[in-house]
C-alpha positions as CSV (number, residue, x, y, z in Angstrom):
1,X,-51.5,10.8,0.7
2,X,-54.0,13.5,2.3
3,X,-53.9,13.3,6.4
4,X,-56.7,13.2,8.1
5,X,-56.9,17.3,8.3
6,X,-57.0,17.3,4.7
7,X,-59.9,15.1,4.3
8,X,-63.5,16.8,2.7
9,X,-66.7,15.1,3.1
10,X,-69.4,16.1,0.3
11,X,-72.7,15.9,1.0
12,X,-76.4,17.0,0.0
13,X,-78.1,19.4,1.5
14,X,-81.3,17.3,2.6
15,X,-78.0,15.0,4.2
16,X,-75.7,17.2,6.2
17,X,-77.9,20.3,6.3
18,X,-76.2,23.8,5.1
19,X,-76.8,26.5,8.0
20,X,-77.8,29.5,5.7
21,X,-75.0,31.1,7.9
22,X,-72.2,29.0,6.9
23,X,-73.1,29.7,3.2
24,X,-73.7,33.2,3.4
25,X,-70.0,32.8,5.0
26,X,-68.5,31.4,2.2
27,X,-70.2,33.5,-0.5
28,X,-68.6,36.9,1.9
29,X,-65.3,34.6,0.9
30,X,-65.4,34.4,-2.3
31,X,-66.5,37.7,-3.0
32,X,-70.7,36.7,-4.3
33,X,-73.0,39.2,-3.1
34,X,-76.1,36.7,-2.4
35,X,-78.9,37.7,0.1
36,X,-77.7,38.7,3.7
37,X,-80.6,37.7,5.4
38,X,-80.6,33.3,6.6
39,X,-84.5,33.9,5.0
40,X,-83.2,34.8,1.7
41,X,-80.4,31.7,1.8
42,X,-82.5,29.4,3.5
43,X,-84.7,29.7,0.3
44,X,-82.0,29.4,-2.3
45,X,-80.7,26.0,-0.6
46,X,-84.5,24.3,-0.5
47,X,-85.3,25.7,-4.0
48,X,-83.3,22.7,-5.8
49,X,-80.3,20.4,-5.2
50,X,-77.4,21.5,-3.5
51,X,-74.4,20.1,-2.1
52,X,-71.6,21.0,0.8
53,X,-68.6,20.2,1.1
54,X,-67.1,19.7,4.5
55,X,-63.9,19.7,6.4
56,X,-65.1,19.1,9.6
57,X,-67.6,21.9,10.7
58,X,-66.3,24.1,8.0
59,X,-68.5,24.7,4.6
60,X,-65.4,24.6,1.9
61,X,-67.5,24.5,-0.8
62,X,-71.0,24.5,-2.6
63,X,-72.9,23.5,-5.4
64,X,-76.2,24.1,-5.9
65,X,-78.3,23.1,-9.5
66,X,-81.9,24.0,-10.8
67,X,-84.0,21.9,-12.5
68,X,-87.4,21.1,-14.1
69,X,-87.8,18.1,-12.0
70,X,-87.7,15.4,-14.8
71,X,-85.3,16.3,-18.1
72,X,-83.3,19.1,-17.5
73,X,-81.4,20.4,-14.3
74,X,-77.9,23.5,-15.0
75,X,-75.7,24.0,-12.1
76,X,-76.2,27.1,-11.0
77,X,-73.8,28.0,-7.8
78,X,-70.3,26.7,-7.6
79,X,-67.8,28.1,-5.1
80,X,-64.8,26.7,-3.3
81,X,-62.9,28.5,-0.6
82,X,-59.7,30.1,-2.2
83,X,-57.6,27.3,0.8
84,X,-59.4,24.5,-1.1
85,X,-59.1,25.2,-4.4
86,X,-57.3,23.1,-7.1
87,X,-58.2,20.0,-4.9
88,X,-61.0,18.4,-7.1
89,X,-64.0,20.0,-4.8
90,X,-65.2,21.9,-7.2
């Protein structure tokens, strides 16, 4: 059983709002070379849906998908921090 220190919360991004910061954080992480500036990732994360996951105040993961609005949607972004991995985030 998972403790209490263990435990992720997933949420959208119109739900728990992603500070462009954080992300940017966690692409540095996992090695993505995304835009630098919060302009450029503020952008990306109102462009489509995208999700966070949480433990606590830290961004573990991400998922982000685009889509047509009505048939079609590919996930585009999907990163978990290398600590969180192997855990079902993803």
């Amino acid at each position: 059983m998972n403790s209490s220190a263990e435990v992720v919360e997933i949420r959208a991004h119109r739900d728990r709002n992603i500070p462009p910061g954080a992300l940017r954080k966690l692409f540095d992480h996992v090695g993505w070379d995304r835009p630098a500036e919060d302009e450029g990732v503020a952008a990306v994360l109102e462009a489509g849906p995208a999700v966070g996951a949480w433990r606590g105040e830290d961004l573990v993961g991400f998922a982000r998908a685009l889509s047509d609005g009505c048939f079609a949607a590919y996930v585009e972004d999907v990163m978990v921090h290398r600590e969180w991995r192997g855990r079902g985030i993803g």
